[in-house]
C-alpha positions, 0 to 999 in steps of 0.5 A: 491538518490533522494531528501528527501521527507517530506510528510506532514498532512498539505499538505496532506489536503491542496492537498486533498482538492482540488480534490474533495474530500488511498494491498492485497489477500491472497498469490501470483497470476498472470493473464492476462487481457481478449483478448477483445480490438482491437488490435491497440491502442496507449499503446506502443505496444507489450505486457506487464507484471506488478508487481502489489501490489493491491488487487488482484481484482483490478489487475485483473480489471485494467490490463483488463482496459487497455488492452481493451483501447489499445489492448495491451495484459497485464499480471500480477503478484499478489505480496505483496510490499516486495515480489515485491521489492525482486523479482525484485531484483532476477531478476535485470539482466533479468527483467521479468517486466515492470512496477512496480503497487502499494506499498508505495513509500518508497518501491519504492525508496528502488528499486531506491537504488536497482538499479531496477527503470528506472526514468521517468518524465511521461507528465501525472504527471502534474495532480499530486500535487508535494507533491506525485510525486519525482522530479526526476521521480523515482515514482508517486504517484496514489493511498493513505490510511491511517493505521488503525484498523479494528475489529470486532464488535462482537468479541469486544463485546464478549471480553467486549473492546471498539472500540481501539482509541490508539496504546496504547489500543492493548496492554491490556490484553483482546487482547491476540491473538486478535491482527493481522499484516502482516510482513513488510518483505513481507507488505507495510502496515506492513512496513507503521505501523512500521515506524508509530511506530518509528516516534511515538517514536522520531525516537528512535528504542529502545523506537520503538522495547519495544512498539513491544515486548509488542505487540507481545504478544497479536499477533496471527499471522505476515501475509504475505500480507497486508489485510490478518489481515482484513479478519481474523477480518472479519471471527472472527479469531481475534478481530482487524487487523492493515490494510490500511483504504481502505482494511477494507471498503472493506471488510465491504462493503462485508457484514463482521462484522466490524469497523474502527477507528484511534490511537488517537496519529497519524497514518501513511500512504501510497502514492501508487507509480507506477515506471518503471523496469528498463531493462524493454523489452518494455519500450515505452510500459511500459510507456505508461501505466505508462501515462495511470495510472496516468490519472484521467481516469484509477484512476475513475475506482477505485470504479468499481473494489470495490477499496477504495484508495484516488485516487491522480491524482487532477481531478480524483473523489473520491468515497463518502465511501472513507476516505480521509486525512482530517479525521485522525490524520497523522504523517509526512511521509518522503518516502527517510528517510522510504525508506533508513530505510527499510533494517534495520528495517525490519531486527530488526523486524524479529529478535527481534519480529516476531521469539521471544516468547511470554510471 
């Protein structure tokens, strides 16, 4: 197991600071990046396939980026964290990726206890603060975003609600199937808002599990994919989706009708990670891509691909309608602790939540 990783607020400000200044379509895809790009180029050779946890345009946008950079041909598989973590584990004998894009890093270090990440101490990391990297190189992180709510305004309105600024204010009664998460089986945003609950709640999983009964019983729907709750906010299906920050900006930079705001008691949030497969068949090739991920270079394309993340590289340039760290009451994340609590939260979740009745 690698070190215990406590990430918190304050290091977080004091390392978003100083850069110049954070999940998901709706269901698997995979693609290949474009022919074009020469074919020499210094990404390692040969071909390469990623399992990538972003949005699916970005996937599409990087994989095309650095392809074009290297000649090397590049194809991915659009897949949620969970949903990435469980097929890389299917496929533990007979990896069929080489790098793993995208996702929390506590997804990422379940992986390492999986026995999936090759670690690698990429030469590139140095332009990442130690705060968002484990020491051992199990992952990197290259990408942040912070546990919000995104709603829509005229369907507050309609309801008569304000916009919520508390955990608390989901579970009134005027959000009574107007409420939308992804599952944390399958969402490292839904995993990200369940291990929110549980640091909220002292790391007490019965004070934890009583506030998510009463909240099932205003969810419509536990979605498969992370900002799947945004755009049903966004099309009037419910009142408020608990996404990423960075999906809802999205979102509302595409014309939908909506608002994001913070819990006033603290939210969670994630360091998108980037790890190696281990077993992968083109391992030179893998990490040099890994290099290029890291880069200030590859984390500035983030805006064109209309991508919101805080990019975490320290010279790398943040668009100005990103949300950064600084603005949002945070809870200390500790990766390990999440990472080692995945299995069995997520088992409760589906057992006591997602398949209960609702009232």
């Amino acid at each position: 197991m690698s070190a215990r990783k406590i990430i918190s607020p304050l290091a977080a400000l004091a390392v978003i600071a100083g850069m110049g200044l954070t999940a998901c379509s709706s269901g698997t895809q995979s693609g290949s990046a474009s022919q074009s790009g020469s074919a020499e180029g210094s990404g390692g050779g040969g071909s390469l396939t990623l399992a990538c946890s972003n949005q699916e345009d970005w996937c599409q946008f990087m994989a095309n980026a650095y392809q074009e950079a290297t000649g090397v041909k590049t194809n991915y598989v659009r897949l949620s964290g969970g949903e990435a973590l469980a097929r890389l584990q299917s496929a533990k004998d007979n990896p069929e990726f080489d790098v793993w894009y995208g996702a929390g890093a506590d997804q990422h270090e379940a992986g390492n206890e999986a026995g999936v990440i090759e670690p690698y101490v990429s030469p590139a990391a140095d332009e990442t603060p130690d705060a968002y990297k484990d020491p051992n190189g199990v992952w990197v992180g290259i990408y942040g975003g912070m546990v919000g709510f995104c709603s829509n305004t005229d369907k507050l309105a309609d309801l008569g609600l304000s916009t919520p600024e508390s955990w608390d204010d989901l579970l009134k009664p005027e959000y009574k199937q107007e409420v939308a998460v992804s599952h944390p089986g399958t969402s490292s945003t839904a995993y990200t808002f369940l291990w929110t609950q549980y640091v909220l709640n002292g790391e007490d999983q019965a004070k934890t599990f009583d506030y998510l009964k009463q909240l099932n019983n205003n969810v419509l729907q536990y979605a498969k994919t992370g900002a799947a709750p945004g755009q049903m906010a966004g099309r009037s299906e419910i009142a408020t989706g608990i996404i990423f920050s960075q999906d809802c900006v999205k979102y509302q930079k595409e014309g939908m009708p909506l608002e994001l705001s913070f819990p006033k008691e603290g939210t969670g949030y994630e360091i998108g990670a980037i790890s190696l497969v281990k077993g992968s068949k083109n391992m030179e090739g893998a990490k040099a891509f890994m290099d290029w991920a890291l880069s200030a270079e590859a984390q500035n394309l983030y805006p064109e691909a209309n991508s919101y993340q805080i990019p975490i590289n320290s010279t790398a340039t943040a668009d100005p309608a990103v949300l950064t760290f600084d603005k949002v009451k945070l809870i200390d994340m500790d990766m390990t602790a999440a990472g080692d609590m995945k299995k069995e939260l997520v088992d409760a979740f589906t057992n006591e939540i997602a398949t209960a009745p609702k009232e």
